[in-house]
C-alpha positions as CSV (number, residue, x, y, z in Angstrom):
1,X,-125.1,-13.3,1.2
2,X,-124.5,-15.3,-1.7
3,X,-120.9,-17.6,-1.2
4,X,-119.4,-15.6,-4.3
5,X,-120.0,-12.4,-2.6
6,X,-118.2,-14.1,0.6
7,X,-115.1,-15.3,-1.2
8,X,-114.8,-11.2,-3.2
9,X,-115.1,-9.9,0.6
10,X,-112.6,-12.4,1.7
11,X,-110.1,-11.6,-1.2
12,X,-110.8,-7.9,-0.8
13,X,-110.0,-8.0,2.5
14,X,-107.0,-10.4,2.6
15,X,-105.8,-7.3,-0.5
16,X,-106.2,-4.3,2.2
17,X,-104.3,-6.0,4.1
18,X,-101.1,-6.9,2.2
19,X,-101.4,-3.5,0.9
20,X,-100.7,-2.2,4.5
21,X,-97.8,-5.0,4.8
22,X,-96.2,-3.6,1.9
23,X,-96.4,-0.1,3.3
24,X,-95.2,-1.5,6.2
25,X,-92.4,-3.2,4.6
26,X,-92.1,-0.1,2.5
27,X,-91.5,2.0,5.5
28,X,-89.2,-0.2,7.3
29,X,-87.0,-0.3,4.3
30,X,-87.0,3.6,3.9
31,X,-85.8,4.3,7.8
32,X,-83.5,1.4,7.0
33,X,-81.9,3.0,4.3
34,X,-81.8,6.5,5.9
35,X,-80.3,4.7,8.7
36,X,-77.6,2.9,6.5
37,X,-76.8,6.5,5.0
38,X,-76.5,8.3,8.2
39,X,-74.2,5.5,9.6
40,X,-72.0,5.8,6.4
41,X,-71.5,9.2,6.7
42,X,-70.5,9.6,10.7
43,X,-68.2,5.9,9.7
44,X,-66.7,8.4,7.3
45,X,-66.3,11.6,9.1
46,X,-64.9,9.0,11.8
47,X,-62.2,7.7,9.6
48,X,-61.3,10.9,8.0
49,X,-60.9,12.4,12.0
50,X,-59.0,9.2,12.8
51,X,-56.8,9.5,10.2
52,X,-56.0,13.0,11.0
53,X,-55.4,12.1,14.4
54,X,-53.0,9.8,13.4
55,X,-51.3,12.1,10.8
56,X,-50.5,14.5,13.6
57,X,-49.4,11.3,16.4
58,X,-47.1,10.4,13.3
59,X,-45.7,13.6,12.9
60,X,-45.6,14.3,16.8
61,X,-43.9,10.9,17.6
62,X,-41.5,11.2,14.5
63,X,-41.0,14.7,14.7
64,X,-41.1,15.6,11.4
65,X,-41.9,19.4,11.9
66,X,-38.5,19.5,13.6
67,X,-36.7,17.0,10.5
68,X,-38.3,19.6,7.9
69,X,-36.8,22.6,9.6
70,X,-33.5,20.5,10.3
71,X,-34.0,20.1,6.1
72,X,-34.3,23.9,5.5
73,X,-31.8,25.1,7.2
74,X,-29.0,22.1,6.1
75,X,-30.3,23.3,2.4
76,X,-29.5,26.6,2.9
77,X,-26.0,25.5,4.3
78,X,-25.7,23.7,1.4
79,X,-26.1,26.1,-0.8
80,X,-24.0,28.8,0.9
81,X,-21.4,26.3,0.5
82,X,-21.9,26.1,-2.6
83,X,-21.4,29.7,-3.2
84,X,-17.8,29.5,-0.9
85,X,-16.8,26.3,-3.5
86,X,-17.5,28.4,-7.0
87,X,-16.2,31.3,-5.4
88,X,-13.1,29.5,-3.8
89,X,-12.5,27.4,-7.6
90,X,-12.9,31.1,-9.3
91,X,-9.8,32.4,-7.0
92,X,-7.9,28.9,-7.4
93,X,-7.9,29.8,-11.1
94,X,-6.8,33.3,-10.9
95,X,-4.1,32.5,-8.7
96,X,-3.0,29.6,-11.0
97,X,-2.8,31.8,-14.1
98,X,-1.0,34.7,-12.0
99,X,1.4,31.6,-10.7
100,X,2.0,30.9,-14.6
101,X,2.4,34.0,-15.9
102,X,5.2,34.7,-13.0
103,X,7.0,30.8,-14.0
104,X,7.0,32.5,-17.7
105,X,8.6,36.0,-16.5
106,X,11.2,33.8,-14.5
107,X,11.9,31.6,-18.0
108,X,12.4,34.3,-20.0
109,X,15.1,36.3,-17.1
110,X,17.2,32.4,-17.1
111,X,16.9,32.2,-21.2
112,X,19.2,35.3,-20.9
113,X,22.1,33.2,-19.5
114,X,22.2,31.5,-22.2
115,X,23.4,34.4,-24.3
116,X,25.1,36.5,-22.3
117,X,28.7,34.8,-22.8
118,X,31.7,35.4,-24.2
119,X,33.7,32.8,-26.9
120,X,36.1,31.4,-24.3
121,X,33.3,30.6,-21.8
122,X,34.2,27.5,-19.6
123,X,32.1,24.3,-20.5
124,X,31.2,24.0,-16.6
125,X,29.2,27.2,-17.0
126,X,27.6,26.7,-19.4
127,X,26.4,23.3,-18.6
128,X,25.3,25.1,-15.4
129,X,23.7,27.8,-16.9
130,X,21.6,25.4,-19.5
131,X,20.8,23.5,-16.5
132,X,18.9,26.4,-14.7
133,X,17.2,27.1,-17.8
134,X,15.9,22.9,-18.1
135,X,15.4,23.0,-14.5
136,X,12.8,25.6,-15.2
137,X,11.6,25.0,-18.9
138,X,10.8,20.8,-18.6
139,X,7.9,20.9,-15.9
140,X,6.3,24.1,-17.7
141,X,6.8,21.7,-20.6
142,X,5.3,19.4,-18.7
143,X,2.2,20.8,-17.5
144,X,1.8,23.1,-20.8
145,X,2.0,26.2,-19.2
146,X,4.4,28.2,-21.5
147,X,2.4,30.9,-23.1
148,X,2.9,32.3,-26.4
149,X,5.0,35.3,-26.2
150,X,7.8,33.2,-23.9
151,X,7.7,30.3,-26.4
152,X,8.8,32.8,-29.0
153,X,11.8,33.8,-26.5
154,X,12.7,29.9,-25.5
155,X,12.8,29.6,-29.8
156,X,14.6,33.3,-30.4
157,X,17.1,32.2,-27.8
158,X,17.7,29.0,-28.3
159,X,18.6,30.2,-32.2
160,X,20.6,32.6,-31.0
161,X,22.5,30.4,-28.5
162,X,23.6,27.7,-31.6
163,X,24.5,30.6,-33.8
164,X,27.4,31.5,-31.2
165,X,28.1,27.7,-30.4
166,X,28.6,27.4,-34.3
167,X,30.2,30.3,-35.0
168,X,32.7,30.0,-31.9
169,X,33.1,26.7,-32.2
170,X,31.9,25.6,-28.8
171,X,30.6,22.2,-28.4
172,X,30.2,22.0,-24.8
173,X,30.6,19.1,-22.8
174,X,28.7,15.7,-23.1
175,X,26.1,17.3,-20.3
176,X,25.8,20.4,-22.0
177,X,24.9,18.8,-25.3
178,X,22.6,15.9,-23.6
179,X,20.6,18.8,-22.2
180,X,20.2,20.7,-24.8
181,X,19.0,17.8,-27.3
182,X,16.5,16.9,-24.6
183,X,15.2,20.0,-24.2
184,X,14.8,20.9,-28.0
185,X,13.0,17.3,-28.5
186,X,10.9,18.6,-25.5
187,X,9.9,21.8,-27.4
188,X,9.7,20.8,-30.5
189,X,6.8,17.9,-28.8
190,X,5.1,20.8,-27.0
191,X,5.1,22.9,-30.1
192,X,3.5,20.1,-32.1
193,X,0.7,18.8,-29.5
194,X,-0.5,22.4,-28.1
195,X,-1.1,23.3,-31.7
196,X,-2.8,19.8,-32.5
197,X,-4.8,19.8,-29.3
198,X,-6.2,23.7,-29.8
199,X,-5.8,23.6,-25.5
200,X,-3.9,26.9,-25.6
201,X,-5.7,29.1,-28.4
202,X,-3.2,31.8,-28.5
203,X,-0.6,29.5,-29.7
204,X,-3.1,28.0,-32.2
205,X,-3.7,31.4,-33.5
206,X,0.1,32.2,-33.8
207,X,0.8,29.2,-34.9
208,X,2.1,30.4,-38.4
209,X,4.5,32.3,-36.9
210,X,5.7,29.7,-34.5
211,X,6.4,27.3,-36.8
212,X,8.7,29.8,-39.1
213,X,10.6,30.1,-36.1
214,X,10.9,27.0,-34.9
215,X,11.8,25.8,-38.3
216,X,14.7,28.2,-38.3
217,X,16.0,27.7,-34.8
218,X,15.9,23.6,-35.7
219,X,18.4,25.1,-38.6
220,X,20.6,26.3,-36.1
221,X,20.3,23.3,-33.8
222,X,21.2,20.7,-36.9
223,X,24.0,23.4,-38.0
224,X,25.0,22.9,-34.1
225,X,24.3,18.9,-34.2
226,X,26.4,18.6,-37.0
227,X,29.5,20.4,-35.6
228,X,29.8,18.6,-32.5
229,X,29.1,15.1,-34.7
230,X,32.0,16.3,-37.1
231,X,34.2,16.7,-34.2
232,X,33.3,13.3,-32.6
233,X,34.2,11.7,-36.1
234,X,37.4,13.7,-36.4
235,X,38.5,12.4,-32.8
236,X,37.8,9.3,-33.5
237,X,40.0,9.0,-36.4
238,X,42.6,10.3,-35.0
239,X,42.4,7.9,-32.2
């Protein structure tokens, strides 16, 4: 054998044999891998059973089952209360209107007073009798309450009450005339601001009719005004 064909055995050889490392290799790396899958998988399915586990020792320890019913059942409270609050403000209101609507029927009985006299009345009573009527009519005033159909009484009265004073010459005494210029300042302000404001739509929708009368019963109170100023000025010159 020549030392050619030697050296082609040798390397022909020395091939065979790095082609069986490489299998070898080859192999190792395959069940190495497989290996490296399978462990990733059961690390996962680990983690995923651990972290259940400790999703249900959380909610165990903390007892959140318990805190969500606790939740439920304070929401439902909640909302029944709720209900008992809207239903409660809807009979606050009724009441309040019924309460108003009895404070007008009671204003319009004491606005009767101050007609129901004769020319010789005393000046006591009728101080007295305008101040039931103020003592009633300023915090209705106040709290704009005084619906439409008693505002025209208060004005229909009110004209009515400085007609007589003018035509029977009653002045009334410096009380008497103190209240009544307060409260026709207060009504005349009432008048002006619930019409303004719109807060009481059935006097904004009147409001044409309010104002003739107010207009006229501001006649009789200047007519009035002017009476008791004329006999101030007369007194005084006499004096």
């Amino acid at each position: 054998m020549s030392k050619s064909e030697i050296i082609q055995k040798l390397l022909d050889e020395l091939n065979n044999q790095n082609q069986i490392y490489i299998a070898i290799i080859g192999i190792i790396l395959a069940v190495l891998g497989l290996a490296f899958t399978i462990f990733s998988f059961m690390q996962r399915r680990f983690s995923d059973k651990q972290i259940k586990k400790m999703e249900d020792d959380f909610k165990k320890d903390f007892k959140i089952e318990e805190i969500n019913k606790t939740l439920e059942v304070a929401t439902e409270k909640s909302k029944k209360l709720d209900e008992a609050l809207s239903e409660a403000k809807k009979t606050e209101i009724e009441l309040t209107k019924q309460f108003n609507l009895l404070q007008n029927q009671d204003l319009e009985g004491k606005l009767q007073l101050l007609e129901s006299r004769s020319g010789n009345i005393n000046a006591v009573v009728a101080e007295n009798q305008i101040k039931v009527v103020s003592r009633t009519m300023t915090p209705m005033v106040e709290h704009k309450v005084i619906g439409y159909n008693t505002l025209i009484n208060i004005l229909v009265s009110f004209s009515n009450t400085f007609y007589i004073n003018v035509k029977e010459k009653f002045h009334g005494n410096k009380d008497y005339q103190d209240i009544t210029n307060r409260l026709m300042l207060l009504l005349n302000k009432y008048i002006e601001e619930s019409i303004e404001d719109g807060e009481k739509k059935e006097l904004v929708e009147n409001s044409s009719r309010i104002n003739r009368q107010l207009k006229l019963t501001n006649n009789y109170y200047n007519q009035y005004k002017k009476m008791v100023k004329g006999s101030s000025d007369s007194q005084e010159e006499q004096v």
